[in-house]
N, CA, C and O atoms as a CHARMM CRD file, in Angstrom:
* protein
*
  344
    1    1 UNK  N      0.82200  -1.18600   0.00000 PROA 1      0.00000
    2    1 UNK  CA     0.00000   0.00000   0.00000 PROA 1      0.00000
    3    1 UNK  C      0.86700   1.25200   0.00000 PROA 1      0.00000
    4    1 UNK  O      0.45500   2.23600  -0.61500 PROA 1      0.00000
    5    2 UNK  N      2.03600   1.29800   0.64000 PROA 2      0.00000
    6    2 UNK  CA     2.96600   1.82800   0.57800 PROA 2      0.00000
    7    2 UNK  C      3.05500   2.55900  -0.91600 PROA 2      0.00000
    8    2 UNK  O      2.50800   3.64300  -1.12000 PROA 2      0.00000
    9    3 UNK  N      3.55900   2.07700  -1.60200 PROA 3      0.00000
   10    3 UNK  CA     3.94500   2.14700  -2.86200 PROA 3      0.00000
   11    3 UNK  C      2.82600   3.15300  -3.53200 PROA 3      0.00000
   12    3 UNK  O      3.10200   4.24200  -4.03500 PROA 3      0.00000
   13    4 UNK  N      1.59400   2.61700  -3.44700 PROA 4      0.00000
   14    4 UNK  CA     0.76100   3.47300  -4.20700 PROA 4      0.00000
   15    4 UNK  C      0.87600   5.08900  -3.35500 PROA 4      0.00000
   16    4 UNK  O      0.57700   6.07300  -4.03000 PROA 4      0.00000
   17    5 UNK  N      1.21000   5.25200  -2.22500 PROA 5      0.00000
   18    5 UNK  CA     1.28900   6.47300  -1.63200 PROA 5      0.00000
   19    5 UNK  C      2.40500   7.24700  -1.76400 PROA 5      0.00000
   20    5 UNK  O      2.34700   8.45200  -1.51800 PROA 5      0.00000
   21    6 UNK  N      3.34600   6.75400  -2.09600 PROA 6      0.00000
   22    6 UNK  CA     4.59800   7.54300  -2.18100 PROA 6      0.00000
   23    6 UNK  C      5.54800   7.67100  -3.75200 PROA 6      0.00000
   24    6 UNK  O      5.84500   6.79300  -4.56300 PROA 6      0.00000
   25    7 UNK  N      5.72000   8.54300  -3.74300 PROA 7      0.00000
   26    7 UNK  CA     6.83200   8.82400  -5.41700 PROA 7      0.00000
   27    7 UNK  C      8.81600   7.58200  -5.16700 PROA 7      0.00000
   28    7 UNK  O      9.58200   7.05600  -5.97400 PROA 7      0.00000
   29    8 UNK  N      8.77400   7.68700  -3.66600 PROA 8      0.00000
   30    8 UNK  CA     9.79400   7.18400  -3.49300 PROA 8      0.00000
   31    8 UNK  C      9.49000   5.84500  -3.58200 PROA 8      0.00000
   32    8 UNK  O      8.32900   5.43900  -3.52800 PROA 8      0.00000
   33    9 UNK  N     10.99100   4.72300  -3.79100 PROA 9      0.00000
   34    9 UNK  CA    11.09200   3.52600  -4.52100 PROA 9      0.00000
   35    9 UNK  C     10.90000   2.56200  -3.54700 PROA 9      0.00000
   36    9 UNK  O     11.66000   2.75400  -2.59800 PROA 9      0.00000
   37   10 UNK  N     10.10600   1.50200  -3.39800 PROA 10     0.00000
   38   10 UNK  CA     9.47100   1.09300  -2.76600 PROA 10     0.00000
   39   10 UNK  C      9.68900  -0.43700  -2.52500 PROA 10     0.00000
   40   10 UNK  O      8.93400  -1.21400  -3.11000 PROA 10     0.00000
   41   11 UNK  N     10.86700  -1.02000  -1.53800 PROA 11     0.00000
   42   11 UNK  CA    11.07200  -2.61200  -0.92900 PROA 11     0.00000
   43   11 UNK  C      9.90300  -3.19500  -0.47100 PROA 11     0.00000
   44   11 UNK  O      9.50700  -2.73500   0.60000 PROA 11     0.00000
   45   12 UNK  N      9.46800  -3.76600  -0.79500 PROA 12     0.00000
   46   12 UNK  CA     8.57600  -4.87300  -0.36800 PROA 12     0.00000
   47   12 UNK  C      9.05600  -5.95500   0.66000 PROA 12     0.00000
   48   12 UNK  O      8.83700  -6.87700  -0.12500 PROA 12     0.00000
   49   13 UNK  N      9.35800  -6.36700   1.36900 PROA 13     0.00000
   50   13 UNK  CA     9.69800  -7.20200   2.48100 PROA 13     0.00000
   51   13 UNK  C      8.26800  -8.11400   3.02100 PROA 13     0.00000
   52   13 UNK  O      7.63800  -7.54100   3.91000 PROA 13     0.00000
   53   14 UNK  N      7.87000  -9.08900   2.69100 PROA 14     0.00000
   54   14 UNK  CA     6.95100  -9.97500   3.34100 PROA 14     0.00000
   55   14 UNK  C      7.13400 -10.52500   4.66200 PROA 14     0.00000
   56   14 UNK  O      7.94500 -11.43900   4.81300 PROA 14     0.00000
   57   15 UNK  N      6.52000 -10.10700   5.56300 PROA 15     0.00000
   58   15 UNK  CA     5.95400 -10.17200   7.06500 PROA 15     0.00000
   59   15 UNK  C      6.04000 -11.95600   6.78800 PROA 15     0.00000
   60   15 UNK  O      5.25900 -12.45700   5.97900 PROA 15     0.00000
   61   16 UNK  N      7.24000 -12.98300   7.67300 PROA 16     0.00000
   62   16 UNK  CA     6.32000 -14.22300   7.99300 PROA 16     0.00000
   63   16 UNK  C      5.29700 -14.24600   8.68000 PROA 16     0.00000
   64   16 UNK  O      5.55000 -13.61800   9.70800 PROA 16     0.00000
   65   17 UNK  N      4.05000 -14.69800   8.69700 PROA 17     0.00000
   66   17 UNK  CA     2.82700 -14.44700   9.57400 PROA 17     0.00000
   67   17 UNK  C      2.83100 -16.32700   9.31900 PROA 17     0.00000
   68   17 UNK  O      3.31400 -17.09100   8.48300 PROA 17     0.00000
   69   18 UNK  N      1.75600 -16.49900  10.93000 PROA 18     0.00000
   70   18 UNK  CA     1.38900 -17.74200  11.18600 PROA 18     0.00000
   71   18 UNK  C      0.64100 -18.14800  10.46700 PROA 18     0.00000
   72   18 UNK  O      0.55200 -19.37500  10.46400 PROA 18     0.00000
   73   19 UNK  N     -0.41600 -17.24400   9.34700 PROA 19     0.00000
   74   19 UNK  CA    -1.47500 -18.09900   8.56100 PROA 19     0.00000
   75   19 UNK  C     -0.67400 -17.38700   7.10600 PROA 19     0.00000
   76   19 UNK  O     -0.34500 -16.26900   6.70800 PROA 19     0.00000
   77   20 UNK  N     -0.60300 -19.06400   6.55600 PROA 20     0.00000
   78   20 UNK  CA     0.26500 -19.40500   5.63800 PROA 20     0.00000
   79   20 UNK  C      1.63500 -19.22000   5.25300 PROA 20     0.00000
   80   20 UNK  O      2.04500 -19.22400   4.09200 PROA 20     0.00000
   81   21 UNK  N      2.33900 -19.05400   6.31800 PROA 21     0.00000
   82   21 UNK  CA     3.62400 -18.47100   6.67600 PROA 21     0.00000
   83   21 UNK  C      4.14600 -17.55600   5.85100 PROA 21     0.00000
   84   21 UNK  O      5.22200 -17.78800   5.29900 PROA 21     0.00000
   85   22 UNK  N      3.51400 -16.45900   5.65400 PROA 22     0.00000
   86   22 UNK  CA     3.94900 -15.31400   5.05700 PROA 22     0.00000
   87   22 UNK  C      3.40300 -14.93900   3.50200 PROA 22     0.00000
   88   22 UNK  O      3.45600 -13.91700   2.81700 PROA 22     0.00000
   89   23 UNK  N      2.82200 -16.36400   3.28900 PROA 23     0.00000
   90   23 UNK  CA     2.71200 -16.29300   1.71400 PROA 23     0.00000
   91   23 UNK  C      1.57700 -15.35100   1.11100 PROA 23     0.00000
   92   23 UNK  O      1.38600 -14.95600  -0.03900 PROA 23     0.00000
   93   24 UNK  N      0.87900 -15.13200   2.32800 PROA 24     0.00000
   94   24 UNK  CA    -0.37700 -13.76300   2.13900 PROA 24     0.00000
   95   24 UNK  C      0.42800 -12.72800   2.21300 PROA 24     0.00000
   96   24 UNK  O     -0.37900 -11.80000   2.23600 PROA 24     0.00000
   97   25 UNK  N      1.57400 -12.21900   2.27000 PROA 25     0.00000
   98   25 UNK  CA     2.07800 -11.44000   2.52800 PROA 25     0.00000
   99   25 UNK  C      2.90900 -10.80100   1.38200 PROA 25     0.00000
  100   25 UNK  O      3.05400  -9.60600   1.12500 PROA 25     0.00000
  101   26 UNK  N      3.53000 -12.13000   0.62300 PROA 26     0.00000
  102   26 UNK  CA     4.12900 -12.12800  -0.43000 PROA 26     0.00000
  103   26 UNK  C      3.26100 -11.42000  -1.42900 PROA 26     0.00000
  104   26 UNK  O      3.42100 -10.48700  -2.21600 PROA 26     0.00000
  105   27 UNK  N      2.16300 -12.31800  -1.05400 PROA 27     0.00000
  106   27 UNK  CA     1.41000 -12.17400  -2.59000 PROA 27     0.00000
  107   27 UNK  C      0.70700 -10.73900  -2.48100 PROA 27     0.00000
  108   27 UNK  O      0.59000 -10.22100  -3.59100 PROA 27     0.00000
  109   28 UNK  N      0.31800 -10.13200  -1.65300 PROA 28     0.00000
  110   28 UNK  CA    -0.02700  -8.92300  -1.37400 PROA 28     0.00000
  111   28 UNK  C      1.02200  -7.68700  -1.95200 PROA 28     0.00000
  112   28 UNK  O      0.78300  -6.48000  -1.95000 PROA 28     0.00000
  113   29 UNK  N      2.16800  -8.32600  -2.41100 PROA 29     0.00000
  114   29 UNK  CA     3.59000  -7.34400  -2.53600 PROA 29     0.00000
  115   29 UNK  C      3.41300  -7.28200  -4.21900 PROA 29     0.00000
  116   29 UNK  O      3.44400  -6.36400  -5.03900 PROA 29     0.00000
  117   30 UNK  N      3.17800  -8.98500  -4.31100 PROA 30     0.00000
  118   30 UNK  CA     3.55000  -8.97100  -6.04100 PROA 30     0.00000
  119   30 UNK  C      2.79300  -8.93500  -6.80800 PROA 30     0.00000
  120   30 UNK  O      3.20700  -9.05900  -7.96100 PROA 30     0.00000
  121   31 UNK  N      1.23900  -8.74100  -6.59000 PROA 31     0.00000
  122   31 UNK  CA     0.20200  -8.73200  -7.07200 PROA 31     0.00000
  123   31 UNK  C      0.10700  -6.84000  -7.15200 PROA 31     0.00000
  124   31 UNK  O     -1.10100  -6.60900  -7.20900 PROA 31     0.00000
  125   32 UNK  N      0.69000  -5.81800  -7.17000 PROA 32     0.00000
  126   32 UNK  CA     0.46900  -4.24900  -7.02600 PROA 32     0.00000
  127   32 UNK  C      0.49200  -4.02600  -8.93300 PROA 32     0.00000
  128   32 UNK  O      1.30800  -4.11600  -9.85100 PROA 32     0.00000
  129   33 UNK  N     -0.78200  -3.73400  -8.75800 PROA 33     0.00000
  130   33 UNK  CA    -0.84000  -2.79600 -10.33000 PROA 33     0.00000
  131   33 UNK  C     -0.17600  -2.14900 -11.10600 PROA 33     0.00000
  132   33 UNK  O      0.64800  -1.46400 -10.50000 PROA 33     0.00000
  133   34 UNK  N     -0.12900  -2.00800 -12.43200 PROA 34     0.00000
  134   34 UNK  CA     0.51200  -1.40700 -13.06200 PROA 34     0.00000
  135   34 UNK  C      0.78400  -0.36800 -12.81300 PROA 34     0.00000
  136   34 UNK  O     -0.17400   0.21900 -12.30900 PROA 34     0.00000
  137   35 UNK  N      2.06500   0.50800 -12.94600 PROA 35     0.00000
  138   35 UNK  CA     2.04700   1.69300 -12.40900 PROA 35     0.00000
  139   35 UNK  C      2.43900   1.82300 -10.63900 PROA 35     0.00000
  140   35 UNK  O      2.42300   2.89500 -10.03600 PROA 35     0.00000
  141   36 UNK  N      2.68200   0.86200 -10.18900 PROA 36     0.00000
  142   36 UNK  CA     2.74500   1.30000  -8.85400 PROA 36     0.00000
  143   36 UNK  C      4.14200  -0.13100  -8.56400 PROA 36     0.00000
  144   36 UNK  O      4.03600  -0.88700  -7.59800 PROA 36     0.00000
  145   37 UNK  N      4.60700  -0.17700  -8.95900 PROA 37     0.00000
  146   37 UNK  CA     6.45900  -0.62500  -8.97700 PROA 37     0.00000
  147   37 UNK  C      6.74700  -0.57000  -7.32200 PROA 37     0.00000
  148   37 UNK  O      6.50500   0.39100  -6.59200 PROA 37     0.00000
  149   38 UNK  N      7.16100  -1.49100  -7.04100 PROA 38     0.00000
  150   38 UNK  CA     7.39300  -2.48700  -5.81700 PROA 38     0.00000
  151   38 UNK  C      8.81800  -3.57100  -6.03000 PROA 38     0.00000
  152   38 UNK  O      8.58700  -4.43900  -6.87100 PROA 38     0.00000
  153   39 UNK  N      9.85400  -3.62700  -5.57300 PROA 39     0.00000
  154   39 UNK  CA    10.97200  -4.22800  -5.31800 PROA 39     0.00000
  155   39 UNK  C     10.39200  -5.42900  -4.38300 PROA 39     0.00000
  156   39 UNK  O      9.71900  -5.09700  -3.40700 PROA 39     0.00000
  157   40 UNK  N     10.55800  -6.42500  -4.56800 PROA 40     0.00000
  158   40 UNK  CA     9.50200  -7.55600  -3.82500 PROA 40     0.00000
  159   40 UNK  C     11.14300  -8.71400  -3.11400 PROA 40     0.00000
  160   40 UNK  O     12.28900  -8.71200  -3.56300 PROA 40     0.00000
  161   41 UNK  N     10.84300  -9.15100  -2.48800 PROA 41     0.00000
  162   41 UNK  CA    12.34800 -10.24400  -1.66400 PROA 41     0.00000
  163   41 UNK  C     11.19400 -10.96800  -1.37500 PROA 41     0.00000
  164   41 UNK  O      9.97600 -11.03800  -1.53500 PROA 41     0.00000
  165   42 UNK  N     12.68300 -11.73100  -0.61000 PROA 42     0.00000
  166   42 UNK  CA    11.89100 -13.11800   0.11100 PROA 42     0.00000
  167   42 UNK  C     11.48200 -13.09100   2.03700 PROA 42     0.00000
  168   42 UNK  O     12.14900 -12.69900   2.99400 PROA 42     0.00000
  169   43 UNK  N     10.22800 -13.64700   1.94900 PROA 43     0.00000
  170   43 UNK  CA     9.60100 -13.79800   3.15600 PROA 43     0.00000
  171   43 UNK  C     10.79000 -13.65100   4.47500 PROA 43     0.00000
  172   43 UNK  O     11.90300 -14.11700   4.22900 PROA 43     0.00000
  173   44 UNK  N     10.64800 -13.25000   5.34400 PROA 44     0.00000
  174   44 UNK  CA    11.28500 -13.32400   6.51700 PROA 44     0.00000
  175   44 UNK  C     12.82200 -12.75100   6.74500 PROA 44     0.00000
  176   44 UNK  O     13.14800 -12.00000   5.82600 PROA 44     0.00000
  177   45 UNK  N     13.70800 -12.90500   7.62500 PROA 45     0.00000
  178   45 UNK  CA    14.68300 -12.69700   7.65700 PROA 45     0.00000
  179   45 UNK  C     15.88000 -12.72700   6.22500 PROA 45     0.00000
  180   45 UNK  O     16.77800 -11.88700   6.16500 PROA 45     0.00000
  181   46 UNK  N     15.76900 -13.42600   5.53500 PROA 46     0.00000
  182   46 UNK  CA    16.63900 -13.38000   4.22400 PROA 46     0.00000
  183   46 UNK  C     16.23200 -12.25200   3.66700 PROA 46     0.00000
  184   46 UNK  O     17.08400 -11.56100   3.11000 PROA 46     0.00000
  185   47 UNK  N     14.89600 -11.82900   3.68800 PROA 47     0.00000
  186   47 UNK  CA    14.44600 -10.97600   2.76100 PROA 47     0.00000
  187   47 UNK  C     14.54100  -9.62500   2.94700 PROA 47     0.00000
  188   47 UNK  O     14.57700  -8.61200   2.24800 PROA 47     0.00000
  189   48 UNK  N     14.57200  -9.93900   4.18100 PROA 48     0.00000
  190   48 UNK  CA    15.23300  -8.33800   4.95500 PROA 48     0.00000
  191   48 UNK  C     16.79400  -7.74500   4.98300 PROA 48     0.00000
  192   48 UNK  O     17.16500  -6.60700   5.26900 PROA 48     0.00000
  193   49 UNK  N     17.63700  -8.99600   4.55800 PROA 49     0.00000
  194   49 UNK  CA    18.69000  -8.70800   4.84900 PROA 49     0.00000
  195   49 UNK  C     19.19400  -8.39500   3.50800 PROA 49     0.00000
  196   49 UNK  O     19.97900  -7.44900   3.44000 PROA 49     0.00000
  197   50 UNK  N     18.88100  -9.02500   2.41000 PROA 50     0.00000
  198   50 UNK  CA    18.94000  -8.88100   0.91100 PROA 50     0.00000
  199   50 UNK  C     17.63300  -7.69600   0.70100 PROA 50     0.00000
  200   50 UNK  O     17.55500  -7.34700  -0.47700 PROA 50     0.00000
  201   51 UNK  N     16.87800  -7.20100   1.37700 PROA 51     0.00000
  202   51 UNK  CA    16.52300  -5.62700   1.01700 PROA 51     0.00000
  203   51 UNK  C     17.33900  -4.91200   0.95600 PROA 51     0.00000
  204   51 UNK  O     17.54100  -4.10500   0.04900 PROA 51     0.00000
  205   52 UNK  N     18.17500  -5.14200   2.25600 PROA 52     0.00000
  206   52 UNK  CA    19.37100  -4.23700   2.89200 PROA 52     0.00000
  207   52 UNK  C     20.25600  -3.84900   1.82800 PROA 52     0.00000
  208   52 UNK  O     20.40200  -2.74000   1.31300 PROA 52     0.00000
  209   53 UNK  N     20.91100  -5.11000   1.54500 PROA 53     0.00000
  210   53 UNK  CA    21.94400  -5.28900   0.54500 PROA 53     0.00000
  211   53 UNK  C     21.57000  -4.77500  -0.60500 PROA 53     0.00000
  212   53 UNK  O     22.49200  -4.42000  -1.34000 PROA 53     0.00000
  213   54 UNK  N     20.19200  -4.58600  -1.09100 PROA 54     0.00000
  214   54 UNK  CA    19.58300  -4.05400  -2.45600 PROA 54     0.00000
  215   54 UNK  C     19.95000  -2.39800  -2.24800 PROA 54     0.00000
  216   54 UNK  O     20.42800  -1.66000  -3.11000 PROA 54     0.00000
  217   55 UNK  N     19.64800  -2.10000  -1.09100 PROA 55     0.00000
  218   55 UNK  CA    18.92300  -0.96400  -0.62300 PROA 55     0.00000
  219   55 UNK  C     20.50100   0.07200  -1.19800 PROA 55     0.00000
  220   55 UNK  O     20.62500   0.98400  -2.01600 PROA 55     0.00000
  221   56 UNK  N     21.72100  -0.82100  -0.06500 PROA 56     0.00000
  222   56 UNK  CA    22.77900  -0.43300  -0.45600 PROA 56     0.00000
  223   56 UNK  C     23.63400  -0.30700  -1.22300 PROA 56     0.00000
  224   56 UNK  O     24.61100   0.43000  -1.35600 PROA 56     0.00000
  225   57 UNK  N     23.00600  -1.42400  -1.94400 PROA 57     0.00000
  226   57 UNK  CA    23.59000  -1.32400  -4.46500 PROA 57     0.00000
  227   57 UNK  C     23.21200  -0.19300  -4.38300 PROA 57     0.00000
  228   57 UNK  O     24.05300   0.61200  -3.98300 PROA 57     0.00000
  229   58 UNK  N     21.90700   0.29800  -4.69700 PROA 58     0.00000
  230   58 UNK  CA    20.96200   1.37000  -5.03500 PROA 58     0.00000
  231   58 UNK  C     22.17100   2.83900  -4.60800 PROA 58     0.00000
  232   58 UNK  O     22.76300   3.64700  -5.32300 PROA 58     0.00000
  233   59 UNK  N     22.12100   2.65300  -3.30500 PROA 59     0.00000
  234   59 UNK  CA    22.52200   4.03700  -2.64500 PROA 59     0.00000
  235   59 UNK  C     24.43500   4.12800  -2.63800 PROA 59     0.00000
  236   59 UNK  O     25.19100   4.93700  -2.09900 PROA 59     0.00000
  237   60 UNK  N     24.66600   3.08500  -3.36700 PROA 60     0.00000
  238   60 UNK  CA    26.37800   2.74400  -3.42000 PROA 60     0.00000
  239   60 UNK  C     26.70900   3.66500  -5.11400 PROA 60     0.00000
  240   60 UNK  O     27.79200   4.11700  -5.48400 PROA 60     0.00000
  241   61 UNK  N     25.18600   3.71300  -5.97100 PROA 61     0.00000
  242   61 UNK  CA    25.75600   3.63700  -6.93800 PROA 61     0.00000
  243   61 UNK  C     26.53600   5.41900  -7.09800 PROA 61     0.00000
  244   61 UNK  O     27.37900   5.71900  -7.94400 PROA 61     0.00000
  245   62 UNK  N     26.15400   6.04300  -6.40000 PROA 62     0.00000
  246   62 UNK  CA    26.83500   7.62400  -5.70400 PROA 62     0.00000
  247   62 UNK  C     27.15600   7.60400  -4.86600 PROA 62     0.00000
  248   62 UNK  O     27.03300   8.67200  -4.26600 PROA 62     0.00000
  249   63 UNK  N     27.76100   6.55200  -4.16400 PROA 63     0.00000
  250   63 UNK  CA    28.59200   7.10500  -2.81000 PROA 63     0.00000
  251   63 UNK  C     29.84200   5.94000  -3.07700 PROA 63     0.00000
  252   63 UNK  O     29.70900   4.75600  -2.76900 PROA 63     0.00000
  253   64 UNK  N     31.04600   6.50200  -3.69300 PROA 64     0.00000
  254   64 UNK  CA    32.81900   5.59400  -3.29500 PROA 64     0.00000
  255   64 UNK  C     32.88600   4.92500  -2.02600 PROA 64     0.00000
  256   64 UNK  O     33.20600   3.73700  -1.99100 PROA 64     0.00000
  257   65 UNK  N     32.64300   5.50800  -1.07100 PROA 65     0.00000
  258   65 UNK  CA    32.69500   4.93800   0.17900 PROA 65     0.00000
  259   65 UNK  C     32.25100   3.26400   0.65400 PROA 65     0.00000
  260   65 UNK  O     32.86900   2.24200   0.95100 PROA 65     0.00000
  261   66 UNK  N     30.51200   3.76300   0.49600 PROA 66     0.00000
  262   66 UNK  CA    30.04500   2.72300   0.22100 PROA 66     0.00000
  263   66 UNK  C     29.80300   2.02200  -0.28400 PROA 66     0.00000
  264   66 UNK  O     29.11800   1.06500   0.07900 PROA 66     0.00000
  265   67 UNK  N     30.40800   2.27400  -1.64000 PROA 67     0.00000
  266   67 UNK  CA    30.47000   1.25300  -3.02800 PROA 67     0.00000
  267   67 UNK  C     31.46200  -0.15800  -2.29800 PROA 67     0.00000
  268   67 UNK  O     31.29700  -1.36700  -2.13200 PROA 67     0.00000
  269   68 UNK  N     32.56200   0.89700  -2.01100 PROA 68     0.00000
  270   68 UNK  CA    33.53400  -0.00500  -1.62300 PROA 68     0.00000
  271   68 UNK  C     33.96000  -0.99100  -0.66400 PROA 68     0.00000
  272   68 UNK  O     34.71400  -1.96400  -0.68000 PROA 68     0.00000
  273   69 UNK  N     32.92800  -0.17900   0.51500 PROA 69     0.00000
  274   69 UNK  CA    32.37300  -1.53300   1.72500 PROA 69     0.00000
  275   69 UNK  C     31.25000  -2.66500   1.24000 PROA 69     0.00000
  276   69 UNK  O     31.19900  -3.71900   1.87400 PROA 69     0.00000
  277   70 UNK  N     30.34800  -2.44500   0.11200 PROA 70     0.00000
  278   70 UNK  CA    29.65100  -3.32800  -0.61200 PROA 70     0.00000
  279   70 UNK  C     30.88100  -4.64800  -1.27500 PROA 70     0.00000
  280   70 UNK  O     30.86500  -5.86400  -1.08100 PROA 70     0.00000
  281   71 UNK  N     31.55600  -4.06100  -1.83600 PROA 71     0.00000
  282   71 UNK  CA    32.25400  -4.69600  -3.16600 PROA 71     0.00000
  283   71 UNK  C     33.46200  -5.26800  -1.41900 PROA 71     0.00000
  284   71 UNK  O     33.67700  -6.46700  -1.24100 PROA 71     0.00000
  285   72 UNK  N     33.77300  -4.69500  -0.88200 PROA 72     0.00000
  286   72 UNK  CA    34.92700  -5.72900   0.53700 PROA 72     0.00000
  287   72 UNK  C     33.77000  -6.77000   1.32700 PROA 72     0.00000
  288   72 UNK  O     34.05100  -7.89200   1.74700 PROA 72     0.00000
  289   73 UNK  N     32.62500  -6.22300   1.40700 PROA 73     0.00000
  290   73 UNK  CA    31.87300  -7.40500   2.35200 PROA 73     0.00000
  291   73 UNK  C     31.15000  -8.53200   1.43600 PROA 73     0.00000
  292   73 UNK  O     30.74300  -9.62300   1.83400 PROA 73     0.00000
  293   74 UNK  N     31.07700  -7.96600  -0.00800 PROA 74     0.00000
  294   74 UNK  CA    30.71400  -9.34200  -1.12100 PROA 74     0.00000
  295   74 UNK  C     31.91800 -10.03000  -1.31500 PROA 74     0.00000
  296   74 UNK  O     31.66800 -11.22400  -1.47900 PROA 74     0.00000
  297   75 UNK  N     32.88100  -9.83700  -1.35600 PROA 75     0.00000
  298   75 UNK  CA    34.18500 -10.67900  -1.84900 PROA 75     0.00000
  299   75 UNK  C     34.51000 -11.47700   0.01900 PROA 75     0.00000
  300   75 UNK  O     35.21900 -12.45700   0.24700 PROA 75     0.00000
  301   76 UNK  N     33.86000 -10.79100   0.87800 PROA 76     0.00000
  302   76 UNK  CA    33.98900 -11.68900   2.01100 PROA 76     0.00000
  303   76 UNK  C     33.19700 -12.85300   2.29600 PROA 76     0.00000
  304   76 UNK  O     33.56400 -13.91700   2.79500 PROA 76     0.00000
  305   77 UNK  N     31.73500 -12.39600   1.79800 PROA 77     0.00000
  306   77 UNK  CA    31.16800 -13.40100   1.60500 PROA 77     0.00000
  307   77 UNK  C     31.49200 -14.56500   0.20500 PROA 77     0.00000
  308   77 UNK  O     31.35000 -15.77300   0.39200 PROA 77     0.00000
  309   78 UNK  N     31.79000 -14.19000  -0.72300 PROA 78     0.00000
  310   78 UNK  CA    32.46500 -15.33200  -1.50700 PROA 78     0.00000
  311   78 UNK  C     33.62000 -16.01800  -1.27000 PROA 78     0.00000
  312   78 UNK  O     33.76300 -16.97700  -2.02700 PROA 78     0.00000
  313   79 UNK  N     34.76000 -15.80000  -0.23000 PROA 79     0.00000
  314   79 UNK  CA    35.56200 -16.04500   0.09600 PROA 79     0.00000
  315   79 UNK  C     35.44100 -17.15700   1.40100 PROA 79     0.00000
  316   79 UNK  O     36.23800 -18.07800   1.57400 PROA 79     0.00000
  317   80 UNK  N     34.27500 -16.86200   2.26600 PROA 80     0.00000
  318   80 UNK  CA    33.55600 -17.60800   2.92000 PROA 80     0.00000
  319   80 UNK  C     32.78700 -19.26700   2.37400 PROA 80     0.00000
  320   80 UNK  O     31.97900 -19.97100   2.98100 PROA 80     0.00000
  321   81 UNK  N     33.35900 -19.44600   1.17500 PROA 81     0.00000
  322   81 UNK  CA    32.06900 -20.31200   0.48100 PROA 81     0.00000
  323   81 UNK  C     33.12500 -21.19700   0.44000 PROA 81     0.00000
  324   81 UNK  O     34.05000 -20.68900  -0.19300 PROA 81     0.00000
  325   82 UNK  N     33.42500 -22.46700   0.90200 PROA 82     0.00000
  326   82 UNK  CA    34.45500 -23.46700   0.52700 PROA 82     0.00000
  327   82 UNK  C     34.77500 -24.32100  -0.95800 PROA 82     0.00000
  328   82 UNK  O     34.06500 -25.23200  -1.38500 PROA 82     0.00000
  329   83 UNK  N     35.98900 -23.80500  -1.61000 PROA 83     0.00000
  330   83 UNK  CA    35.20200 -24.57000  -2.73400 PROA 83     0.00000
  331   83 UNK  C     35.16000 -26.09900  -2.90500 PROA 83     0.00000
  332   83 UNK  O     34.57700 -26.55900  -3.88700 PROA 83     0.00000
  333   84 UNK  N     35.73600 -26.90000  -2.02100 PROA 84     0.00000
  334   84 UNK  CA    35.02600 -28.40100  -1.67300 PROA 84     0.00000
  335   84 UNK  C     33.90200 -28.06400  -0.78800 PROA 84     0.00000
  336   84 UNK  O     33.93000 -27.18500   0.07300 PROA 84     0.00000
  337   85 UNK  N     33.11700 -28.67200  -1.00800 PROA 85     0.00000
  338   85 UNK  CA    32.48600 -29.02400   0.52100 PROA 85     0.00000
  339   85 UNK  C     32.64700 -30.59600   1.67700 PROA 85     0.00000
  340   85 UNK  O     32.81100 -31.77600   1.36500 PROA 85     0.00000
  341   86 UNK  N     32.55300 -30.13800   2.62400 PROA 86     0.00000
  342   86 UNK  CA    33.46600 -31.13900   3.30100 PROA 86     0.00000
  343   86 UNK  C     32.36100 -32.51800   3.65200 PROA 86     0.00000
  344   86 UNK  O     32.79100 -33.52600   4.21400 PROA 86     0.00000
């Protein structure tokens, strides 16, 4: 509902809720009419944290600073990834 009220760009984050674990929530995000543009993630905690991370592409793409703590904490997380798994 958000979205239809405001000119500014608009994350969608789905609420897990106990009836249907969030998926009323989802669908409430991705179902918004033409014209009213919504950035949609995934249910619950992931989805919040990869808003984040969206949020901060977005706002990295004019700021060096934070471009560059984006681009050191992604190469940390790939560096984190074993390439066997054990």
């Amino acid at each position: 509902m958000i979205s239809s009220l405001s000119n500014l760009p608009v994350l969608g984050i789905p609420i897990e809720s106990k009836f249907m674990n969030g998926l009323d929530s989802l669908l409430s995000i991705v179902q918004m009419p033409y014209g009213v543009p919504t950035a949609t993630f995934a249910v619950g905690t992931a989805g919040a944290k990869n808003a984040a991370l969206f949020a901060i592409g977005m706002l990295a793409q004019n700021n060096k600073s934070l471009s560059s703590k984006l681009i050191v904490w992604k190469k940390k997380q790939t560096d984190s990834v074993k390439l066997r798994p054990s």
